[in-house]
GURO-136907 format. One record per residue (C-alpha): residue in one letter; x, y, z. Coordinates in nm, 2 decimals, decimal comma. Example, Ala and Ser with C-alpha at 12.3 -4.5 7.8 and 13.67 -1.06 7.14 Angstrom:
2
NODE|res|c1|c2|c3
NODE|a|1,23|-0,45|0,78
NODE|s|1,37|-0,11|0,71
//
This chain:
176
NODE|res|c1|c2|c3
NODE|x|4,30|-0,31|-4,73
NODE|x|4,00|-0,47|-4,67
NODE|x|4,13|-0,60|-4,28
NODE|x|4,23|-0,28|-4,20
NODE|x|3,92|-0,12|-4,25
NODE|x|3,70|-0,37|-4,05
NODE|x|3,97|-0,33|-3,79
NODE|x|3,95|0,06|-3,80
NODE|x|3,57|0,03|-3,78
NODE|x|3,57|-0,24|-3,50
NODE|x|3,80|-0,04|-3,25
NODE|x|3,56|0,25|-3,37
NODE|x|3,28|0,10|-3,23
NODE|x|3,41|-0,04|-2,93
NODE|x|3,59|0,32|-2,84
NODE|x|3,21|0,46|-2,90
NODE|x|3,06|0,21|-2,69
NODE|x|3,31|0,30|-2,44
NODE|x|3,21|0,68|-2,45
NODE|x|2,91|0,64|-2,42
NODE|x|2,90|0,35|-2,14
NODE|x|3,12|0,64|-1,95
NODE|x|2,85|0,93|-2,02
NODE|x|2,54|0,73|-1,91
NODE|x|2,71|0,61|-1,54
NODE|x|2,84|0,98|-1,48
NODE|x|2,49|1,07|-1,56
NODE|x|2,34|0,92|-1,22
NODE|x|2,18|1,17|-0,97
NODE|x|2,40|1,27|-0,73
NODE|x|2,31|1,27|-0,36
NODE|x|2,21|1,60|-0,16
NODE|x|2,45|1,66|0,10
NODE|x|2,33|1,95|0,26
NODE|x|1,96|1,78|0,30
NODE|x|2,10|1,45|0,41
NODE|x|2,32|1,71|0,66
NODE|x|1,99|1,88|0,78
NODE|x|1,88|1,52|0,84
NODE|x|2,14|1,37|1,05
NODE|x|2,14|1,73|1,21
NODE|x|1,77|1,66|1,33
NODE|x|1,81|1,27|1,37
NODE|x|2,10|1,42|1,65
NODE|x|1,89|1,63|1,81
NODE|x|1,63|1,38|1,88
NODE|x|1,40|1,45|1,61
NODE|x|1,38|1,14|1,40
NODE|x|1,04|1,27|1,26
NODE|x|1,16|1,57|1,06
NODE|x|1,46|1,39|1,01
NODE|x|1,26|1,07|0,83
NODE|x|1,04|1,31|0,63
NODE|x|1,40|1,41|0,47
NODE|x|1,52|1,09|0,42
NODE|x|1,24|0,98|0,27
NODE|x|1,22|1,27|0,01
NODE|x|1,57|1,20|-0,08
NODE|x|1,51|0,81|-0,09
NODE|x|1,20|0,93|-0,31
NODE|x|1,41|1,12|-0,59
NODE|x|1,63|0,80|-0,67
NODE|x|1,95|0,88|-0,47
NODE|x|2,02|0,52|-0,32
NODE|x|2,27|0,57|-0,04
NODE|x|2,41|0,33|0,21
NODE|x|2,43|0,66|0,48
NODE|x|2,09|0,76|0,38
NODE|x|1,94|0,43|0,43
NODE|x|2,17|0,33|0,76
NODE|x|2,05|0,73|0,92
NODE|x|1,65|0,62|0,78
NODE|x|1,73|0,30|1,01
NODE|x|1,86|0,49|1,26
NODE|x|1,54|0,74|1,30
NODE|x|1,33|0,44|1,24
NODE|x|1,45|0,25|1,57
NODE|x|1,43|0,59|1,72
NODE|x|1,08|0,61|1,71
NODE|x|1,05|0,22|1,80
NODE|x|0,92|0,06|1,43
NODE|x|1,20|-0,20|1,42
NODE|x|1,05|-0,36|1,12
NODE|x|1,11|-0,03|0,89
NODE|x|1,42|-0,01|1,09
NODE|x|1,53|-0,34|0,96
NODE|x|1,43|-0,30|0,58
NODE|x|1,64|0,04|0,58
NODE|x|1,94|-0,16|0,74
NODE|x|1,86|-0,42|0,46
NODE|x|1,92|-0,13|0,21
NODE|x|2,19|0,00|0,31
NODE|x|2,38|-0,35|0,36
NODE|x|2,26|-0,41|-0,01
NODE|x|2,46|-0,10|-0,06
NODE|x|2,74|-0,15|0,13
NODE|x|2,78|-0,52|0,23
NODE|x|3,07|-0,50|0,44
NODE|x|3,02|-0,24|0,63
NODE|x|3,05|-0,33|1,00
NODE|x|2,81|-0,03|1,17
NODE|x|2,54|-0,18|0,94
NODE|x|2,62|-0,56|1,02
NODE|x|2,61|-0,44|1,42
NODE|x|2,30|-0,22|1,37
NODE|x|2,10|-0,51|1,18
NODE|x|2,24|-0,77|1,42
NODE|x|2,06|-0,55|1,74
NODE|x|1,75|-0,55|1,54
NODE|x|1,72|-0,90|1,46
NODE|x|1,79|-0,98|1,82
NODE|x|1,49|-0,75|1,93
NODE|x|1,28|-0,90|1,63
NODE|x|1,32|-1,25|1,70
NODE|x|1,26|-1,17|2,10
NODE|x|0,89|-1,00|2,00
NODE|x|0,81|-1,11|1,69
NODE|x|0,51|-0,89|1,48
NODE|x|0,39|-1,01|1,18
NODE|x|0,59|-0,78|0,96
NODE|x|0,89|-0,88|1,11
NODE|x|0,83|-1,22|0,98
NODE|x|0,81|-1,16|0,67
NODE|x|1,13|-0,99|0,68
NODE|x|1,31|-1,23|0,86
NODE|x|1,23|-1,46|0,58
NODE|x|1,49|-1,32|0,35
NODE|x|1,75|-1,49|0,14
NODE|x|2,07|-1,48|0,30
NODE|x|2,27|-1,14|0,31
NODE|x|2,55|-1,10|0,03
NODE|x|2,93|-1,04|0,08
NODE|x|2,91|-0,84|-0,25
NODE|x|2,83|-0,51|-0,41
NODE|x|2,65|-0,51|-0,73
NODE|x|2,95|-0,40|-0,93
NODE|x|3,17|-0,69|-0,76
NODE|x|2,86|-0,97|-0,91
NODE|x|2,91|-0,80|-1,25
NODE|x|3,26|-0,77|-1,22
NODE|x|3,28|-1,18|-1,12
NODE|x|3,02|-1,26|-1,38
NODE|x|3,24|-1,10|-1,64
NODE|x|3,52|-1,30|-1,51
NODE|x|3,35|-1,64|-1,53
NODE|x|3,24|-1,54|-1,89
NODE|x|3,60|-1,51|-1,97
NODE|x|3,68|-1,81|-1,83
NODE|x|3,43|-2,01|-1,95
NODE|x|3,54|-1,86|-2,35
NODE|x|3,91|-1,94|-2,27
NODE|x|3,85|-2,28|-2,20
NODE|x|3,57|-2,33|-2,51
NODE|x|3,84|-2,18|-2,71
NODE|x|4,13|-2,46|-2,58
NODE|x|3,88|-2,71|-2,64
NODE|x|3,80|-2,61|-2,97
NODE|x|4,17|-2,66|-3,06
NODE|x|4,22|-2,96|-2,89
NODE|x|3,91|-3,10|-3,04
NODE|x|3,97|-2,99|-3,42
NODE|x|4,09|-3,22|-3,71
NODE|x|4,42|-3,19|-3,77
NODE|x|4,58|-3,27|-4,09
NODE|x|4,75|-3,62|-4,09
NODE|x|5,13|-3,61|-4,16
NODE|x|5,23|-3,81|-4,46
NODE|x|5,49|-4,04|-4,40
NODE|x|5,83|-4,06|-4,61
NODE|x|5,84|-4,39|-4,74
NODE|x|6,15|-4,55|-4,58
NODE|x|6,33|-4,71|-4,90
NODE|x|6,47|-5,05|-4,80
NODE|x|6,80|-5,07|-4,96
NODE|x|7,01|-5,38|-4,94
NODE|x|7,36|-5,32|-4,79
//
């Protein structure tokens, strides 16, 4: 009686954590559209100005994007600052690593960079190497090599233990 209680109150828990796991990611702010619209509207038209000014006020109320940052990169070469052009391609390849118009974007700015170099764009340049990998594909691997690295504690645990020695029939030498 005892087991089935601690098992009731252990799948409890983990449904519960479950829940609540679920409630806190749906929770997340949700990007504006129709701004972000208005922006690449203006960005179009040749107004990267107004059209930073929005993408900035969404950037500043938490709503990471790989668009947003990509059109902020966009107006940002626009108006000639390729170093704040580069950190907004940064953030949006953090966002979406594999993302080919991002890769080619970034790939034109480093090439302009490197030929005029400012000291901004130094310090940029200087950055760890880009990842192939969302932040959900790390956690996702880390879990993976945590399981792993349990499974085979576990089978060395067993192959490791004391095991009981077998007694041995005594073989009873009879004369024929």
């Amino acid at each position: 009686m005892k087991k089935v209680v601690l098992l009731t109150g252990s799948a409890l828990a983990l449904g519960l954590t479950f829940l609540v796991v679920i409630l806190l990611s749906s929770m997340r702010p949700t990007l504006d559209t129709e701004a972000l619209a208005v922006a690449d509207r203006l960005l179009a038209a040749g107004n990267p100005q107004e059209a930073l000014a929005i993408y900035q006020q969404l950037s500043d109320q938490g709503q990471p994007s790989s668009a947003l940052y990509f059109n902020m990169g966009n107006a940002h070469y626009q108006q000639g600052d390729l170093p704040a052009a580069y950190a907004a391609y940064l953030q949006s390849l953090d966002l979406a690593p594999r993302d080919a118009d991002i890769r080619h974007n970034l790939a034109l700015v480093e090439q302009q960079l490197s030929a005029n170099p400012s000291p901004d764009a130094e310090l940029l340049m200087d950055r760890l190497p880009l990842s192939w990998l969302t932040t959900n594909e790390v956690a996702l691997l880390g879990l993976a090599v945590w399981y792993v690295v349990c499974f085979l504690g576990l089978l060395l645990w067993l192959y490791n233990r004391p095991r009981p020695e077998k007694r041995r029939n005594p073989v009873s030498s009879s004369a024929h």
